[in-house]
N, C-alpha and C positions, 0 to 999 in steps of 0.2 A: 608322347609324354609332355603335357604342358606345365609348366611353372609359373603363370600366372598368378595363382593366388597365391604364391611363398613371395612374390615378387609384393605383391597391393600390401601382405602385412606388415613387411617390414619398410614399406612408405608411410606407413602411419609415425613410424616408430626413429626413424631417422632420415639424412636428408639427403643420400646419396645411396644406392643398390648398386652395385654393378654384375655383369652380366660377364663372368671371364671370357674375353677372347671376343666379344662382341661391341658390348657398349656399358652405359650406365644412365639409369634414370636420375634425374638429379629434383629435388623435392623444396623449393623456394617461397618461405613465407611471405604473405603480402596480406598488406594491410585491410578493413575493407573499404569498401568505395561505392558511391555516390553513380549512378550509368542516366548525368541530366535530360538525357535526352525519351528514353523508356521511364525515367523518372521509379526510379529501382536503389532501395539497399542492397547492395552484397555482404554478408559476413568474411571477416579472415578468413584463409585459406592457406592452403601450399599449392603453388603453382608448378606444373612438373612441366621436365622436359628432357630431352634427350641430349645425349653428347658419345658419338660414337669416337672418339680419342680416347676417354675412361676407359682400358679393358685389361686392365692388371687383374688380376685375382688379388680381395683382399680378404677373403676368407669368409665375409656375412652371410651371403645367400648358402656356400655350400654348409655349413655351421649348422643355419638355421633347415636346410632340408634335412641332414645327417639328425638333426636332435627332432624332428616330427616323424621321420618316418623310421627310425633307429635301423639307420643303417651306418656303414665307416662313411669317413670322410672321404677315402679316394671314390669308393660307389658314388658318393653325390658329386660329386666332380665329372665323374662320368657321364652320370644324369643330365649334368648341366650343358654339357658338350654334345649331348645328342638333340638336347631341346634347340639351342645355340644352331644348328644341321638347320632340324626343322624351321627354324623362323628364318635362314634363309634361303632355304628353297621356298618356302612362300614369296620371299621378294623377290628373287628371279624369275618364278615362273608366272605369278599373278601380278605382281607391282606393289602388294602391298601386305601387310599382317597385323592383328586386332590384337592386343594384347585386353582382356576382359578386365572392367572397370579402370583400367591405366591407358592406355589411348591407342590410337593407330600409326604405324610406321608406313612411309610408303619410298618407295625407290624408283627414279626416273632414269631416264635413256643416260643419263652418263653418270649416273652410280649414286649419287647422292641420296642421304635417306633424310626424310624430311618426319615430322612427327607433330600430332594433333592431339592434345590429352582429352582424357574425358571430363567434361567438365562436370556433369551429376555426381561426381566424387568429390569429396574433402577430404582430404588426410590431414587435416589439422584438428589432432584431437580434442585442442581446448575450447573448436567451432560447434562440438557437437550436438545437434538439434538446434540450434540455428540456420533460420532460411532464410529467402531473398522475402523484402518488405518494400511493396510498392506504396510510396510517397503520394501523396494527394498534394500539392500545391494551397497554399492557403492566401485567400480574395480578399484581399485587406483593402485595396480600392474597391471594390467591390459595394463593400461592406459600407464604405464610409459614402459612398455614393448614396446607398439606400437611405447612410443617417441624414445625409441634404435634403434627401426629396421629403422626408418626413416630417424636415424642421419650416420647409419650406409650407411645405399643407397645413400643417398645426401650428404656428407661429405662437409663442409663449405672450400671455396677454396678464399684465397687474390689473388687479381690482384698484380701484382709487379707496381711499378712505372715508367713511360713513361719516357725516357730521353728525348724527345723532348717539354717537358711542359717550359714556360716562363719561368724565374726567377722573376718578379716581384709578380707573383699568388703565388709563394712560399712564396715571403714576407709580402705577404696580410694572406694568410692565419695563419704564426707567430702572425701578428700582432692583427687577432681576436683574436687567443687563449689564447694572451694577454689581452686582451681587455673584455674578460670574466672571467680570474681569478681574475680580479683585482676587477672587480664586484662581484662574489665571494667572496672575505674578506671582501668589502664594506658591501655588504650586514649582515653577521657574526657580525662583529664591530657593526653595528645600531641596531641587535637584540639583542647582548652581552646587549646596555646600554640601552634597554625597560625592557629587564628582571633585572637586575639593580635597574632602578626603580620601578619598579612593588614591588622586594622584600623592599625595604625601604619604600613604601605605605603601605603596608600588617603588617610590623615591629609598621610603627606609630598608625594603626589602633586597634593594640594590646595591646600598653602599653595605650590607650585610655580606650579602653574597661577594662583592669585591675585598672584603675584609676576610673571609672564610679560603680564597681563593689566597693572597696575596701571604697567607700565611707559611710559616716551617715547623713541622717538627720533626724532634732531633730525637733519636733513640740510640739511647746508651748501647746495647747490648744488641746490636742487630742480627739477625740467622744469617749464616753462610750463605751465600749463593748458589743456587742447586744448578746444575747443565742436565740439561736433559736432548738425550742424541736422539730425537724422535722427526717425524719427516710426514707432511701429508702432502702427495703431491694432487695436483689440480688437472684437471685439463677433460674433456669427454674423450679424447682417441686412448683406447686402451691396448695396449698388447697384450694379449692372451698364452698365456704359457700352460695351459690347460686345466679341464674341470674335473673334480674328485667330488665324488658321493659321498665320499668319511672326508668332515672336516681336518680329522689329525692328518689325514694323511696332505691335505692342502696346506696345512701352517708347514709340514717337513719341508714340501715342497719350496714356500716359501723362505724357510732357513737358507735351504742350499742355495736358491738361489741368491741371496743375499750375500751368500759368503763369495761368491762368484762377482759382485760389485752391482749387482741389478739394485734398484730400488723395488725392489717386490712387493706384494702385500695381497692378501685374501681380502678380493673385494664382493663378496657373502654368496648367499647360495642364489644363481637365475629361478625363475618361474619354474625348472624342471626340476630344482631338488639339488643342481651341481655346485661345487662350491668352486669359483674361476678365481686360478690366479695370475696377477700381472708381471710383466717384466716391467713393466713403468706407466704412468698416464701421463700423458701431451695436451699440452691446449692446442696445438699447433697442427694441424693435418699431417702437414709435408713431411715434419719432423717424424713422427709418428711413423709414418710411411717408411722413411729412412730405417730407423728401428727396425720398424719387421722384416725388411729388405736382410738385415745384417744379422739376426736371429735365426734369418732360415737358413742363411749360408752358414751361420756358423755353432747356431746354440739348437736349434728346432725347426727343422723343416715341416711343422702341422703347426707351428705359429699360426695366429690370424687376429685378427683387428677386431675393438667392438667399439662403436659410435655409443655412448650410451653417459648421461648427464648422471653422475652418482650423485 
């Protein structure tokens, strides 16, 4: 039984998997980058990699096999545990194991497992359909070198002037050159006094504004002040208190557990139709963690965690 591909989907979708009892793939965006020497664009990405200390179970992968293949949760726990067997007896007995599109694990003489992602993958969804774009260098000495030897071969030559040309075409042409300077400052002068005015619009609309600001009003008969006990909390780490098909039966859910002191709340139905509710959201990982740690001991042992940005 391989897990591979429950494994590659939810690298698209968050930035840490873990594998219970084994490891965690951990999912690292990086910017893209410039390779001067192949002279190569890379787009974003997420850069993966391994960390076999991660192997808590925190619920994602077995969640997300339990809701694809509609089996219970302990079944997929199971599942996982046998996959978990098999990848390491691949490392004992061969040195190494391919995880398809996510990378290779390999384990040397004194235990260590080292790991190679695939790189033809992006799990960075907002990269998608963006490729590597090979840079061309651009010959700017090059260039200018060609403009010398050109200037050098063709050398710019004036005609001298004809002594047989009218005198009246001499006076004509004065009298343009006149006849454009003088448009020239006209022109100058009419933009001098727009921008002029422009600045003394800009000046009144200022001391406007500081008059409008610097203002009070006072109201006789103001409304009460209303309290409103409402509460949105922030963070992507969610605790999951579980998913209900009939939304009433997730808002009940929610009541009790509110009245129990959770910050609860029905945070709407997933892509399968379930409507999931929380004991709390966290920005905080750790914290998070904490939480479900203390939920299972003590409020719901099928708690589990979702990384997911509302």
């Amino acid at each position: 039984m391989r897990l591979d591909n429950y494994i590659s989907d939810l690298l698209y979708r968050y930035e840490c998997v873990t594998i219970p009892g084994f490891g965690a793939f951990l999912a690292q965006r990086v910017s893209a980058r410039l390779d001067e020497n192949l002279q190569v664009f890379f787009p974003p990405k997420k850069k993966l990699s391994f960390n076999g200390h991660i192997k808590e179970n925190d619920g994602l992968l077995a969640n997300y096999i339990s809701s694809c293949e509609e089996i219970s949760y302990p079944d997929a726990l199971k599942k996982i545990e046998r996959f978990t067997q098999h990848v390491q007896a691949g490392l004992e007995q061969e040195g190494s194991y391919d995880f398809e599109n996510i990378g290779s694990l390999s384990q040397n003489e004194a235990g260590s497992i080292t790991f190679e992602p695939e790189e033809k993958i992006n799990y960075l969804t907002s990269s998608f359909g963006l490729s590597t774009y090979a840079a061309k260098p651009v010959a700017r000495e090059v260039y200018k070198e060609q403009v010398v030897a050109l200037e050098e071969k063709a050398p710019l030559s004036i005609t001298p002037e004809r002594k047989d040309t009218p005198i009246w075409m001499r006076y004509a042409a004065v009298g343009l050159l006149a006849m454009g300077i003088a448009g020239f400052l006209g022109y100058n002068h009419v933009k001098n006094v727009e921008n002029h005015n422009f600045a003394a619009k800009q000046e009144a609309e200022t001391q406007l504004e500081q008059k409008i600001q610097n203002a009070t009003f006072i109201i006789d008969n103001p409304f009460p002040a209303v309290e409103i006990n409402a509460f949105k909390p922030k963070g992507k780490y969610h605790v999951i208190a579980g998913a209900f098909r009939i939304e009433e039966n997730a808002d009940k859910q929610v009541e009790e557990l509110r009245e129990k002191g959770y910050k609860a709340r029905n945070i709407g139905a997933n892509r399968y139709g379930l409507h999931q509710v929380v004991y709390g959201s966290y920005e905080d990982r750790v914290e998070a963690l904490n939480e479900l740690r203390e939920v299972r001991q003590k409020e719901n042992s099928g708690a589990w965690m979702l990384v997911e940005q509302l």
